[in-house]
MILUMTOR-885956 format. One line per 10 residues: number of its first residue (from 1); their letters; for each residue x, y, z of C-alpha. Coordinates in pm, 1 decimal. Layout:
% residues N
NUM = A = X Y Z | ...
This chain:
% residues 534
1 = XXXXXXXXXX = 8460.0 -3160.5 -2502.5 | 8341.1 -3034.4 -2161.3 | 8238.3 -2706.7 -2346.3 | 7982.6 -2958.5 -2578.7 | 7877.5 -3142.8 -2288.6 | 7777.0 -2829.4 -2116.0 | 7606.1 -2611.9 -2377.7 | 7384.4 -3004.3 -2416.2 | 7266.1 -2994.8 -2046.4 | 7225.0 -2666.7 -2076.9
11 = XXXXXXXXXX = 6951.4 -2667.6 -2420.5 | 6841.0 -2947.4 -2271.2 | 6710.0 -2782.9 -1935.8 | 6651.8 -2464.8 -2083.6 | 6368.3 -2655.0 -2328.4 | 6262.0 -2814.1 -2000.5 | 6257.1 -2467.1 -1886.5 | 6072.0 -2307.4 -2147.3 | 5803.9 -2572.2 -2168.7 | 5698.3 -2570.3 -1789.2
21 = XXXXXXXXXX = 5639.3 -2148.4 -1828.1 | 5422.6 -2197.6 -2132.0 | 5211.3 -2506.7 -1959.0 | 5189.3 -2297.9 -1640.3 | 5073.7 -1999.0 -1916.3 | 4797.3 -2211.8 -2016.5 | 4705.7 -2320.0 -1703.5 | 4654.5 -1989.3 -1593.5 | 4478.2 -1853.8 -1927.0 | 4259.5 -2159.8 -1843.3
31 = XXXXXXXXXX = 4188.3 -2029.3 -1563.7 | 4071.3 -1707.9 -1637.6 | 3869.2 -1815.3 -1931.3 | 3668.3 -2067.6 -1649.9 | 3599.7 -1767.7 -1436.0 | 3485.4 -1571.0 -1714.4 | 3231.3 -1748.5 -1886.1 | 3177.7 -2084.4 -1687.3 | 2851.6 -1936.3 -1620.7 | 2682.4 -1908.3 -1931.9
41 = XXXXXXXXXX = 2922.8 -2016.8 -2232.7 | 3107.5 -2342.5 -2437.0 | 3315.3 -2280.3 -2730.3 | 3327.9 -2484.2 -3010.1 | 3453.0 -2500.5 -3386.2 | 3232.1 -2580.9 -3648.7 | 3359.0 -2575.4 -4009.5 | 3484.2 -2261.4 -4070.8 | 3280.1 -2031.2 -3780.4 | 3349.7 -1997.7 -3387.7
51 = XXXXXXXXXX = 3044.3 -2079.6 -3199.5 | 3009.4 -1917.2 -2826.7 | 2705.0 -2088.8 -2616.7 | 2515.2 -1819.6 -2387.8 | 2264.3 -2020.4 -2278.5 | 1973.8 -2274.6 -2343.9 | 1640.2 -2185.6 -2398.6 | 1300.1 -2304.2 -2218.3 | 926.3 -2175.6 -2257.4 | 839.3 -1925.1 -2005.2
61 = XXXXXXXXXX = 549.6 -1973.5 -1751.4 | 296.0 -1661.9 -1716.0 | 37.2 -1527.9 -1465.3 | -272.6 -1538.7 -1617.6 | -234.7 -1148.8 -1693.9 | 78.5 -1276.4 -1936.4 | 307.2 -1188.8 -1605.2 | 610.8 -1422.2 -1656.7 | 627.7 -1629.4 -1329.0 | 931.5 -1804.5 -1489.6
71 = XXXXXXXXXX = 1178.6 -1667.5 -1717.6 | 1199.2 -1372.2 -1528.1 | 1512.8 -1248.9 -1461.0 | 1706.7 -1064.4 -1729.2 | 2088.3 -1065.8 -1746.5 | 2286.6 -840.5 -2051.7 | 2523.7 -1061.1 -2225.8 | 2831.3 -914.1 -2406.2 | 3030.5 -1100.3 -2704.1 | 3344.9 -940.2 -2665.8
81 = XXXXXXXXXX = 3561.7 -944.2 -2985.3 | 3949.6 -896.3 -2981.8 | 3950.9 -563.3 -3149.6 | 4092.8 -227.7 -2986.0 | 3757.0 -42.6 -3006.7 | 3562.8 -369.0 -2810.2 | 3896.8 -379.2 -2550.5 | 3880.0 20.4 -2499.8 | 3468.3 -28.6 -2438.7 | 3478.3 -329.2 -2269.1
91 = XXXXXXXXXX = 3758.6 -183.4 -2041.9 | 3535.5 160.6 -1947.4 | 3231.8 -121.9 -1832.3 | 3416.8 -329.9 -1642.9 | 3692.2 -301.5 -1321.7 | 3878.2 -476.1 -1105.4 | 3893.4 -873.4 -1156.6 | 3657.4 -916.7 -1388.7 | 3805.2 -679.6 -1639.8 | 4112.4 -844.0 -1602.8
101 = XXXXXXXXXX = 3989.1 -1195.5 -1651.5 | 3846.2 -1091.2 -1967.9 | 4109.2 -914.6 -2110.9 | 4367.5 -1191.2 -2060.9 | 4107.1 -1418.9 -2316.5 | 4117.2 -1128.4 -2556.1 | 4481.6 -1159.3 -2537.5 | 4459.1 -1461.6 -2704.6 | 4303.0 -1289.5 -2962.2 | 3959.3 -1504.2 -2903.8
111 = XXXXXXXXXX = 3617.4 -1346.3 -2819.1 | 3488.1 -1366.7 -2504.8 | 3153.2 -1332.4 -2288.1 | 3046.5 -1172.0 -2020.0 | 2786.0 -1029.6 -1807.0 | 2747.4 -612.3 -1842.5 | 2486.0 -397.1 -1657.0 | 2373.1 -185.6 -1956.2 | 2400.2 -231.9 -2296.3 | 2656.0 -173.1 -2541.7
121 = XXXXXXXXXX = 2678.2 16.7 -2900.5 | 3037.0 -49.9 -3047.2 | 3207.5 -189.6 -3333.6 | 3328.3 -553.5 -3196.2 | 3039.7 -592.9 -2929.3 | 2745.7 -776.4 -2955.8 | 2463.1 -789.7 -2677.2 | 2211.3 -961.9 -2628.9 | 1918.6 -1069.1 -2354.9 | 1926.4 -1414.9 -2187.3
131 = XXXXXXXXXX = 1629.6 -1484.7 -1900.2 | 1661.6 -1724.2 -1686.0 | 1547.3 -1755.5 -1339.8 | 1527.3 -1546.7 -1035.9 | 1632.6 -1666.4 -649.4 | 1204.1 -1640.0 -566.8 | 1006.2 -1835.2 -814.9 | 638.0 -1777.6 -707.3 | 398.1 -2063.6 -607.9 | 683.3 -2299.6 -716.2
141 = XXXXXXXXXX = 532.4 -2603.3 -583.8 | 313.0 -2556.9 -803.0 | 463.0 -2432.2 -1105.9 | 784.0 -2654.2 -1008.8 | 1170.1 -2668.2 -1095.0 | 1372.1 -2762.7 -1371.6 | 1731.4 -3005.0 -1322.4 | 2046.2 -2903.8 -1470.6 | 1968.2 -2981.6 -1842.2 | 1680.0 -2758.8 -1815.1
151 = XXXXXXXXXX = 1446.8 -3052.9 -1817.8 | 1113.1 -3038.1 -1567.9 | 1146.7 -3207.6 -1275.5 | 758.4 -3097.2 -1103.9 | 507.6 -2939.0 -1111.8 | 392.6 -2795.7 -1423.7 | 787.0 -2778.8 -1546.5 | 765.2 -3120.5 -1557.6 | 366.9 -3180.9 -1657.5 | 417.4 -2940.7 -1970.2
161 = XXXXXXXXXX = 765.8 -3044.9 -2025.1 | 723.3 -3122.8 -2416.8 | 585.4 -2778.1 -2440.4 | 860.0 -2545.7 -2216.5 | 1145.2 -2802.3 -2339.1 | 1350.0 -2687.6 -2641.4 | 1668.8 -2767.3 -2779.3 | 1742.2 -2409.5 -2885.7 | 2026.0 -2229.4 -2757.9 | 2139.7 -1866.7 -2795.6
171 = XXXXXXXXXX = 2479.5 -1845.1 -2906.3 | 2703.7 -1603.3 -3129.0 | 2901.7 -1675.7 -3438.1 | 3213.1 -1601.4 -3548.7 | 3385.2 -1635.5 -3920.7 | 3750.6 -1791.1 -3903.6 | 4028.6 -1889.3 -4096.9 | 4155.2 -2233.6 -4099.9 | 4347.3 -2146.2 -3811.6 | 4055.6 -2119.1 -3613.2
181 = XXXXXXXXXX = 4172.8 -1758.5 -3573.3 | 3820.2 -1478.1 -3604.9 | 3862.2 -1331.3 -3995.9 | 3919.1 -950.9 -3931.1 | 3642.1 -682.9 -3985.9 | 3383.8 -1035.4 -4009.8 | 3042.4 -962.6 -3853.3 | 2964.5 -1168.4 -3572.7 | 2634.7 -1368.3 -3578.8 | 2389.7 -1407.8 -3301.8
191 = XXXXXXXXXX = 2135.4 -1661.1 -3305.3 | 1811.0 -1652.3 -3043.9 | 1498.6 -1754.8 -3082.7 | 1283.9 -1573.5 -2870.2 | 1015.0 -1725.1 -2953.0 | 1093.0 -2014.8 -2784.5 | 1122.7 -1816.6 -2445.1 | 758.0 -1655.9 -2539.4 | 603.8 -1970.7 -2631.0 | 470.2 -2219.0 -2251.2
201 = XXXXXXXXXX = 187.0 -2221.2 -2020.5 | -49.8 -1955.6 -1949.0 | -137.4 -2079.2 -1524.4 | -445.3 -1957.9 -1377.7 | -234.6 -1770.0 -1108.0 | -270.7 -1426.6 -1055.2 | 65.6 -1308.6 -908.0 | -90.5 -966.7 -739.1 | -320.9 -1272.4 -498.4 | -62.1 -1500.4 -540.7
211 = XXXXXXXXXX = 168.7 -1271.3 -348.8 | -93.9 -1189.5 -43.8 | -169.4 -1535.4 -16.5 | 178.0 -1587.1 12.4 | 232.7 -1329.5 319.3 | -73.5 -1454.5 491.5 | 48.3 -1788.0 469.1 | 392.7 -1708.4 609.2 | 195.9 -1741.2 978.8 | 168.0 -2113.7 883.5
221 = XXXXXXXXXX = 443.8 -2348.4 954.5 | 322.9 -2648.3 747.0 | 16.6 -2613.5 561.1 | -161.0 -2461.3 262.8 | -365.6 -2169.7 115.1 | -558.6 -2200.0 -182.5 | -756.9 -1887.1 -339.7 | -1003.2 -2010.3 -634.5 | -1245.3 -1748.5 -893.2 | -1630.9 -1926.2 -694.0
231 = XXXXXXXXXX = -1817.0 -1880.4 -1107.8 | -1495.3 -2044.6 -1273.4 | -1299.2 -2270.5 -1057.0 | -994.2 -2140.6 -1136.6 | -698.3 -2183.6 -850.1 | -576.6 -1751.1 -839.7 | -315.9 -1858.4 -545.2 | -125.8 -2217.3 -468.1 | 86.1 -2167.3 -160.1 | 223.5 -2474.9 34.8
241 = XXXXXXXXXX = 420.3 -2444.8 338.7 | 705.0 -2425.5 383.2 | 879.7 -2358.2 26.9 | 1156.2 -2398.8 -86.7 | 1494.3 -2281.2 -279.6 | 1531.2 -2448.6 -631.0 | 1872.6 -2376.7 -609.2 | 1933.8 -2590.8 -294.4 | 1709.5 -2870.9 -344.2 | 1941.2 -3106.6 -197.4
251 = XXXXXXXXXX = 1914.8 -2966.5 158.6 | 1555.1 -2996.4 180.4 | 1520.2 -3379.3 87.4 | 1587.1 -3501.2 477.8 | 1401.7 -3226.1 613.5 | 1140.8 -3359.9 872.4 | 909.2 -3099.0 762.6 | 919.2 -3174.1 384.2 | 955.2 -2890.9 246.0 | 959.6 -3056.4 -127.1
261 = XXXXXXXXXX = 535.6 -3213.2 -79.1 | 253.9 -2964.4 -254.9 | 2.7 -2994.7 78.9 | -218.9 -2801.6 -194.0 | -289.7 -3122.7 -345.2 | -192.2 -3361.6 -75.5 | -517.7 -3525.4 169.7 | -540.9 -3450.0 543.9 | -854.8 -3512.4 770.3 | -1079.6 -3198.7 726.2
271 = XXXXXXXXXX = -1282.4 -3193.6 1083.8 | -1611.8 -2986.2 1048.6 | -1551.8 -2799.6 755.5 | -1734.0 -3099.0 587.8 | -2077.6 -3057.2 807.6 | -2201.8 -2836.7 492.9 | -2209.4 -3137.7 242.6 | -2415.2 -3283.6 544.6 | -2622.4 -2973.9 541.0 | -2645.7 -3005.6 156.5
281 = XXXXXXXXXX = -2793.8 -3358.6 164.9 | -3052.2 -3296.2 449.1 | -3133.6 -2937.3 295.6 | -3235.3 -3058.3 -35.3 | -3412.5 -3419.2 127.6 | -3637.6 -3142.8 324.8 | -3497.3 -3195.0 640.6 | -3433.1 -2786.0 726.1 | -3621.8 -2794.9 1019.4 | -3448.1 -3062.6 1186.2
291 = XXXXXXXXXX = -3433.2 -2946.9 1554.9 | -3190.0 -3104.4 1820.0 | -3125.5 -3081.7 2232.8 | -2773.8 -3047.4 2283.7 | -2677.0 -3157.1 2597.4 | -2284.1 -3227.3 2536.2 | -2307.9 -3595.7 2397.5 | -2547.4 -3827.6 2254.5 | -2484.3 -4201.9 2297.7 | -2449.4 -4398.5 1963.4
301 = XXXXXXXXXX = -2466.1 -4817.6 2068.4 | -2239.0 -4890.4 2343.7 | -2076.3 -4551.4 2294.5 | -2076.2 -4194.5 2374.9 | -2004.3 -3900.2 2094.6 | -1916.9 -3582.7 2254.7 | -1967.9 -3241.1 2139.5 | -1695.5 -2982.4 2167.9 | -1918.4 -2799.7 2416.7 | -1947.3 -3008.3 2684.6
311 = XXXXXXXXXX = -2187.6 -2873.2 2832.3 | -2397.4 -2846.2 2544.7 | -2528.2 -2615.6 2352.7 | -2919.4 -2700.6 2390.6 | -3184.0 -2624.7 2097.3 | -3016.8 -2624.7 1758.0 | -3133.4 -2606.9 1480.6 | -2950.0 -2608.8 1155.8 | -2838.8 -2256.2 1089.9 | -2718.3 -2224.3 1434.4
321 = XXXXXXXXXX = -2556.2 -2559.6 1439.9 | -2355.4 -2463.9 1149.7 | -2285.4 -2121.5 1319.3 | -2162.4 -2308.2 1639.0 | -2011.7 -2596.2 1523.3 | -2261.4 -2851.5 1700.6 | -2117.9 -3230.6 1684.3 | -2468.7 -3375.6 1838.7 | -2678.4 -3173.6 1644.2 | -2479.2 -3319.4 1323.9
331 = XXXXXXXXXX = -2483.4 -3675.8 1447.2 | -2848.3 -3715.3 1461.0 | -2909.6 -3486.4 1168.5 | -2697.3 -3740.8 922.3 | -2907.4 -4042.1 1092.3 | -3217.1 -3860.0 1031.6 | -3113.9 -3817.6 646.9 | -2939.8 -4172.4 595.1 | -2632.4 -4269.8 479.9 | -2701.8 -4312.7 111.2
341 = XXXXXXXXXX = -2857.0 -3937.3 36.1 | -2530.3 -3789.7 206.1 | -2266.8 -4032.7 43.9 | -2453.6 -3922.7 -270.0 | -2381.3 -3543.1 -244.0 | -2016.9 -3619.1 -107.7 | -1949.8 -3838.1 -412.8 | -2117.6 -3568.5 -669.2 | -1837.5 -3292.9 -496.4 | -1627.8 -3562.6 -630.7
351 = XXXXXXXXXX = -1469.7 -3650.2 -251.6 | -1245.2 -3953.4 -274.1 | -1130.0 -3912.7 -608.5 | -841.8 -3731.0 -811.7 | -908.0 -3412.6 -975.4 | -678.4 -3291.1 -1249.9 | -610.0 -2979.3 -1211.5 | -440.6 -2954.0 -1523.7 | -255.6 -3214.3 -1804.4 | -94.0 -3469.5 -1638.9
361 = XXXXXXXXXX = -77.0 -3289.1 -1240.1 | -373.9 -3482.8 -1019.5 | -487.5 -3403.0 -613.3 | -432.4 -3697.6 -389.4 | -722.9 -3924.5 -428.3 | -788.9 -3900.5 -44.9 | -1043.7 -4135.3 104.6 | -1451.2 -4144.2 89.0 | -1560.7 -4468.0 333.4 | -1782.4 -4678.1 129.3
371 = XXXXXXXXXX = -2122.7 -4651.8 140.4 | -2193.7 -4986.8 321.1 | -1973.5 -4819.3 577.4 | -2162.7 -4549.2 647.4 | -2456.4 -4797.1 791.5 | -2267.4 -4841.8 1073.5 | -2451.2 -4571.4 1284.5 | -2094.0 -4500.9 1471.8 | -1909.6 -4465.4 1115.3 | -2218.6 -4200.5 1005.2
381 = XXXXXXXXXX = -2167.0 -4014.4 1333.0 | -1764.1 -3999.7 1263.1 | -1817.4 -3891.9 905.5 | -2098.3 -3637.7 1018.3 | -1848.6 -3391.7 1135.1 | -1586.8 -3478.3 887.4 | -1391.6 -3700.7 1116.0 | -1295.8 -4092.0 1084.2 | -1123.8 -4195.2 778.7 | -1278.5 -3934.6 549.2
391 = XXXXXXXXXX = -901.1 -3746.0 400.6 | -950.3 -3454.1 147.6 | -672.4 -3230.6 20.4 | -705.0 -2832.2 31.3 | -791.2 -2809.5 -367.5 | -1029.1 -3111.4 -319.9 | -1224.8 -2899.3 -68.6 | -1303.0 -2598.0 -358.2 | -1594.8 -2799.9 -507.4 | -1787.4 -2784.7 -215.4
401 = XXXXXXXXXX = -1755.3 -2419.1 -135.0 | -1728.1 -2334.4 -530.6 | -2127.8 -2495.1 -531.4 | -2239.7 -2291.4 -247.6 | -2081.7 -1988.1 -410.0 | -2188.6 -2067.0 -742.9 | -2553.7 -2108.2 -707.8 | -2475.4 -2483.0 -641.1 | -2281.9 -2560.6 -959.2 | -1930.6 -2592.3 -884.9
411 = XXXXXXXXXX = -1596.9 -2672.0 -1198.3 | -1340.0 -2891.1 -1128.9 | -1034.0 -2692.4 -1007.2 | -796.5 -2555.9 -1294.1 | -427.5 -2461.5 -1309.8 | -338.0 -2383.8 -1653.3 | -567.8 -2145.5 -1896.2 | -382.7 -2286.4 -2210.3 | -36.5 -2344.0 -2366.9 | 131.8 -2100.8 -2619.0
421 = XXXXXXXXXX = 315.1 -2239.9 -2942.7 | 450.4 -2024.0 -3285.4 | 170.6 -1733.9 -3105.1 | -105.0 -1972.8 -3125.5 | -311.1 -1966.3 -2811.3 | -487.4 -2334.2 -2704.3 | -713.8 -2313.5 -2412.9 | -717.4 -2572.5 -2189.0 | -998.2 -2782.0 -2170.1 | -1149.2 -2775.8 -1822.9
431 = XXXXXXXXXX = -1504.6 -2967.3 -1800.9 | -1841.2 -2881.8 -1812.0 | -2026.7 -2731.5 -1445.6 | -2151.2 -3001.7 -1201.2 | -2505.5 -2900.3 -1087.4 | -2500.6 -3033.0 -670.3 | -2798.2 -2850.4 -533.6 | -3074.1 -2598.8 -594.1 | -2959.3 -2273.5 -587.7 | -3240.0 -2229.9 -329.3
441 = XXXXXXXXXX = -3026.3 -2480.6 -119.8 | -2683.9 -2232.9 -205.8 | -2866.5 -1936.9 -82.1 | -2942.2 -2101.7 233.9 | -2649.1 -2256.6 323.3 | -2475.7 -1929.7 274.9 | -2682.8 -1760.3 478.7 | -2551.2 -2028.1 769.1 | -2248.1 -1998.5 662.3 | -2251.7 -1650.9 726.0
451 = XXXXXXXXXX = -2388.3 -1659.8 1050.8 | -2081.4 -1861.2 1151.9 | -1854.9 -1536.7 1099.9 | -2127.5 -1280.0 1268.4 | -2235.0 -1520.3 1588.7 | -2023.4 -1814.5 1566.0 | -1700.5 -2009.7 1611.7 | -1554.8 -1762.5 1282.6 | -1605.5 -1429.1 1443.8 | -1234.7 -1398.1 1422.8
461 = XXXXXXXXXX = -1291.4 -1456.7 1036.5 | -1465.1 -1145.3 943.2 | -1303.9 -921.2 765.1 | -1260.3 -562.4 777.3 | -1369.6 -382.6 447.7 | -1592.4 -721.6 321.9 | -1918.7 -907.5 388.5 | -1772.0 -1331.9 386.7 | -1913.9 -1678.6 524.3 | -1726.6 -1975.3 592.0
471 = XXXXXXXXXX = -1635.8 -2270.9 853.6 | -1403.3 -2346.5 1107.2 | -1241.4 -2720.3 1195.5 | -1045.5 -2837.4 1433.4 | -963.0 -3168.2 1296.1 | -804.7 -3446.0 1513.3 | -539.8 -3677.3 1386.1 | -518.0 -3928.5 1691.3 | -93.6 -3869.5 1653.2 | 64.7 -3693.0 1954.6
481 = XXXXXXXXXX = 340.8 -3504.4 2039.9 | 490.4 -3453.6 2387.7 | 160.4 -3549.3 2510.9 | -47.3 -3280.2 2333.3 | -247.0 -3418.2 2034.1 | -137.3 -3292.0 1666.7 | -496.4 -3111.1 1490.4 | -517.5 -2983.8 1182.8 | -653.9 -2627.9 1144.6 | -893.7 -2548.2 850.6
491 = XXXXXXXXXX = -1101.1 -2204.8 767.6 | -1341.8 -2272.3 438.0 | -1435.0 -1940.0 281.8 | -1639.5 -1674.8 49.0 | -1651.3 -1358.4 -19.9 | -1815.0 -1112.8 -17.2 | -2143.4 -1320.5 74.4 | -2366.8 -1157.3 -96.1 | -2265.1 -1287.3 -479.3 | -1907.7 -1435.2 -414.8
501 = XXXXXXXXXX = -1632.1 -1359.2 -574.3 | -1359.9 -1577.9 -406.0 | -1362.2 -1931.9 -271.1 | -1044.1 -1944.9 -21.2 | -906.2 -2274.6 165.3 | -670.7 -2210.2 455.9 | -479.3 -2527.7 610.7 | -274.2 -2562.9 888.4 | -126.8 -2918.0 940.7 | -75.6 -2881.5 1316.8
511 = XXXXXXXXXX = -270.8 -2521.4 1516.7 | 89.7 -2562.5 1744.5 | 269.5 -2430.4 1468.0 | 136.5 -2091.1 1353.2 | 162.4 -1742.0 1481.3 | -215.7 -1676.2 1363.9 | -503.1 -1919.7 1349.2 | -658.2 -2006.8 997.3 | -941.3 -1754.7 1060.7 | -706.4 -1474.3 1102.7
521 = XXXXXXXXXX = -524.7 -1535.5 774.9 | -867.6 -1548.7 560.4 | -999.9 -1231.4 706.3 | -597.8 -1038.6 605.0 | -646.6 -1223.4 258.4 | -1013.0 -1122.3 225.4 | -937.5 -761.1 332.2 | -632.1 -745.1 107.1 | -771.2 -880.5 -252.8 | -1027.5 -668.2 -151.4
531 = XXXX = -832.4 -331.8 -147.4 | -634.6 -456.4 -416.1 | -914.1 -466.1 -632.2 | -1081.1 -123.9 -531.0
């Protein structure tokens, strides 16, 4: 009897036994098959086939050489089957761990993936591409990040989302038995579409500028730099500073400095890189050989307007006010002109309103004072040298310099050259040219402009290997910090000056903040796109 009794407990803990080994077994093969392929892989049964997930597919964003800016790192994916001559090939690839991980799967006499540095010929193996996306993702404010599901979440991931989007995944196929066990010497399948990865956007960025405006820019804390064809209006470089990680978005949403806003597109005050739409108005209203006395400040009603030079600059006229940044001179040069002829010209550059840059991806509107404003002779001396409540984002700023450029014509600002679908090119749609000026007025103003870098505030501007023109600003923002006043640096310019090329915006949200000033970084950019292209 105690013989029965015994042998009973004993079964009985022995099955107890044998059942905790095996779920501790499958924990552990569990285990190993999450470290394997947790990266790029789900399995799943359908009907009568094994189906191994390597990854999701998206459209791929390209330079506007048909560089991919997106898409562009390339990982070798192995499907692994459980045959001796895939374990023996497998095994001579892969050490340590990882080889280890993956053989306990094949164990279990199920296929496996993994990720191999060169690819594989063998009976039992199948390889195949996946791209997917690199650490450094170039002018990704612009182009913008996708979330977890592969759906765009900015920029033109998100504007062209219905386009890049795709259900498609790449995934291998495997024959089974009603087991669910692989059906020896079966062929396995894999499935991927690459023309979903070679169908997107075609951007207007060049990634050879896009890169040297992106060193250049480094010297700017927060701030922009925007490089635009003068003839076409289409944006070659989109940096805003400071970038960011897509693969640690969460850190950057309570950072002060925001790294997350496109300050490409969003509206700061611009200072005196405006005075040219001023010079535009009174240029083509014959008013060229307006002459003014500086003498430091001119006195506007019951109120004195100060130039930066306090002790003035004396006889300007407007070439060398231009050249030397003259408040006074521009005061009484928009009075003399009026305030409807120069609110005309600012509203023609489009100032004040949205420009889309591309399908569904729009500047900040910014703010253009209304007309009836500007008779207020203290509001037309304010908005004379770009000051007051006159906002205007980096892109915004193109048309203006674009028209001086471009023999006074100027397009609006483009992103995107097309989309690509099944190989079929469709180009984007951009507008027709806006005619501001004469081209006799251009060819003036660029003249001034020039003399700003030779004589002027923008000597520091002039590059090394290239004629340019441009303007400086110093922009106040009336906020302070520790007592010293936040301004916003600016350099607007062309090159070379003769028939330009290049249109280039440089911002700095606060001059404290930078290890070179806005001049210095369009001269390196000027000199650089300049050897680049020799």
């Amino acid at each position: 009897m105690d013989n029965i009794i015994f042998w009973r407990i004993f079964s009985k803990r022995s099955a107890i036994c044998f059942f905790l080994i095996l779920l501790l077994f499958f924990i552990s093969v569990l285990r190993v098959g999450v470290t394997a392929t947790a990266d790029y892989s789900k399995t799943g049964y359908q009907g009568n086939s094994l189906r191994l997930t390597i990854s999701k597919q998206r459209g791929t964003i390209y330079d506007c050489n048909m560089v991919p800016l997106t898409n562009s790192n390339r990982k070798i994916i192995a499907a692994v089957s459980p045959t001796p001559r895939a374990v023996t090939a497998i095994s001579s690839i892969l050490q340590g761990e990882e080889l280890q991980n993956v053989l306990a799967l094949l164990r279990n006499n199920k296929p496996v993936l993994c990720e191999v540095d060169e690819w594989i010929e063998c009976d039992g193996i199948v390889c195949t591409y996946v791209y997917g996306q690199s650490d450094y993702i170039p002018a990704i404010h612009l182009l913008g990040y996708t979330d977890i599901d592969f759906k765009g979440v900015s920029g033109i991931q998100l504007a062209y989302d219905s386009i890049l989007s795709s259900e498609e995944e790449i995934y291998i196929s495997y024959d089974c038995n009603a087991k669910g066990e692989i059906l020896e010497g079966a062929t396995p399948h894999l499935v991927n579409n690459t023309s979903v990865e070679a169908s997107g956007v075609v951007s207007t960025i060049d990634i050879n500028i896009q890169s040297i405006a992106e060193e250049a820019a480094s010297a700017i804390e927060t701030g922009a730099v925007v490089i635009a064809e003068a003839k076409s209006g289409k944006i070659r470089a989109s940096v805003s500073r400071p970038d960011f990680n897509m693969q640690t978005i969460e850190e950057n949403l309570n950072n002060a400095d925001s790294p997350l806003l496109n300050r490409a597109i969003n509206a700061y005050n611009v200072g005196s890189v405006f005075k040219p739409c001023i010079a535009i108005a009174g240029i083509e209203n014959n008013k060229n050989n307006f002459l003014y006395n500086c003498t430091g400040s001119f006195e506007i009603i019951d109120r004195f307007f100060r130039c930066h030079d306090l002790s003035g600059h004396g006889i300007m006229n407007l070439r060398s006010a231009i050249a030397h940044s003259c408040n006074t001179f521009f005061y009484n040069f928009a009075i003399e002109i009026g305030n409807e002829k120069i609110y005309d010209i600012a509203s023609s550059l489009r100032f004040g309103k949205q420009l889309e840059i591309c399908d569904n991806i729009k500047t900040a509107k910014g703010n253009l004072p209304k007309k009836e404003k500007l008779e207020n002779l203290a509001q037309l001396a304010n908005f004379s040298i770009g000051q007051g409540e006159l906002l205007l984002s980096p892109i915004s700023m193109l048309t203006l310099y674009s028209a001086v450029a471009n023999d006074g014509a100027y397009y609006i600002p483009s992103v995107v050259e097309g989309t690509l679908k099944d190989g079929k090119f469709t180009e984007y749609q951009k507008g027709n040219k806006t005619q501001v000026m004469q081209k006799e007025t251009a060819d003036i103003l660029k003249t001034h402009l020039e003399a700003v870098l030779l004589e002027g505030t923008g000597t520091t501007a002039l590059p090394k290997t290239v004629t340019a023109a441009g303007k400086t600003a110093t922009a106040q923002t009336g906020k302070y910090k520790n007592g010293v006043e936040i301004c916003q640096g600016w350099f607007c310019g062309l090159f070379p000056a003769e028939n330009p090329k290049y249109v280039v915006i440089v911002f700095s949200e606060n001059t404290n903040r930078q290890t070179q000033t806005s001049n210095q970084i369009f001269a390196q950019i000027a000199d650089k796109i300049t050897e680049l292209e020799k």
